[in-house]
Residue, then its C-alpha position, 0 to 999 in steps of 0.5 A: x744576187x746583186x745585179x751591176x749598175x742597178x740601185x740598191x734601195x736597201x732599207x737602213x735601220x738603227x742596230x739597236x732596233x733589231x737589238x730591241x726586236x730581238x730582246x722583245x722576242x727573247x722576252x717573250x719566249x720566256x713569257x711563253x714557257x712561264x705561262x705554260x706552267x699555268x693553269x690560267x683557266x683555273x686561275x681566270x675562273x673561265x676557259x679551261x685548257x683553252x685559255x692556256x692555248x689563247x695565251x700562247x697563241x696570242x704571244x706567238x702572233x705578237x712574236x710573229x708581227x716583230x719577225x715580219x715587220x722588222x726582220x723581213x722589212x715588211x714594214x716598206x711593202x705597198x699594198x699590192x705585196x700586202x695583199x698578195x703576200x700576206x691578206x690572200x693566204x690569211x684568207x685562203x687559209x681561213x676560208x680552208x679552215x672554215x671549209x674543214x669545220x663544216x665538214x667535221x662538224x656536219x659529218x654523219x658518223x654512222x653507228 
C-alpha cells in the first residue's frame, strides 16, 4: 500500500541480477535432483544415507541465501531487522531443536 507524500526508498537493482539469481536457482534445482540419484556415501566411502541428505541441505541453504538476500532485499536491512528477523528465530529454532534432542535421547523407554 502506497501512502501519499511519503518517499519511496525502493531499492533499484540491475534486471540481469535477478536473471542471474534466478538461473543460479534453476541450476541448482537441477543439481539437487542430479545428486539425489547418487549414492554419495558409497561414492565418498564414509557417511552413508546422510551424506546424500548433507548435500541436499547444503544446496537448499545455499538456494535459500539467494532468495533472501536478493529477492526479499535483505541484502539493505540493518542490524536490528537482522536480529530480530532472522538471528532470534535461528536461535529459538536451535534452542527448540536442542531442547527436543534431550528429551528423545534421554527418555527411559520402559520394557
Amino acid at each position: 500500500m502506497h501512502i501519499p507524500k511519503q518517499e519511496s526508498r525502493g531499492h533499484i537493482q540491475s534486471r540481469w541480477i535477478y536473471f542471474a539469481v534466478g538461473l543460479s536457482l534453476l541450476i541448482l534445482t537441477v543439481g539437487t535432483v542430479a545428486a539425489s540419484y547418487v549414492d554419495w556415501g558409497s561414492v565418498l566411502g564414509f557417511g552413508g544415507f546422510g551424506m546424500n541428505i548433507a548435500i541436499a541441505a547444503v544446496i537448499a541453504s545455499i538456494k535459500a541465501y539467494l532468495v533472501l538476500m536478493y529477492f526479499m532485499h535483505m541484502r539493505y536491512e540493518g542490524a536490528l531487522i537482522w536480529g530480530f528477523g532472522i538471528l532470534y528465530p535461528l536461535i529459538l529454532f536451535f534452542t527448540i531443536l536442542g531442547l527436543l534432542s534431550l528429551d528423545v535421547f534421554l527418555r527411559v523407554n520402559p520394557l
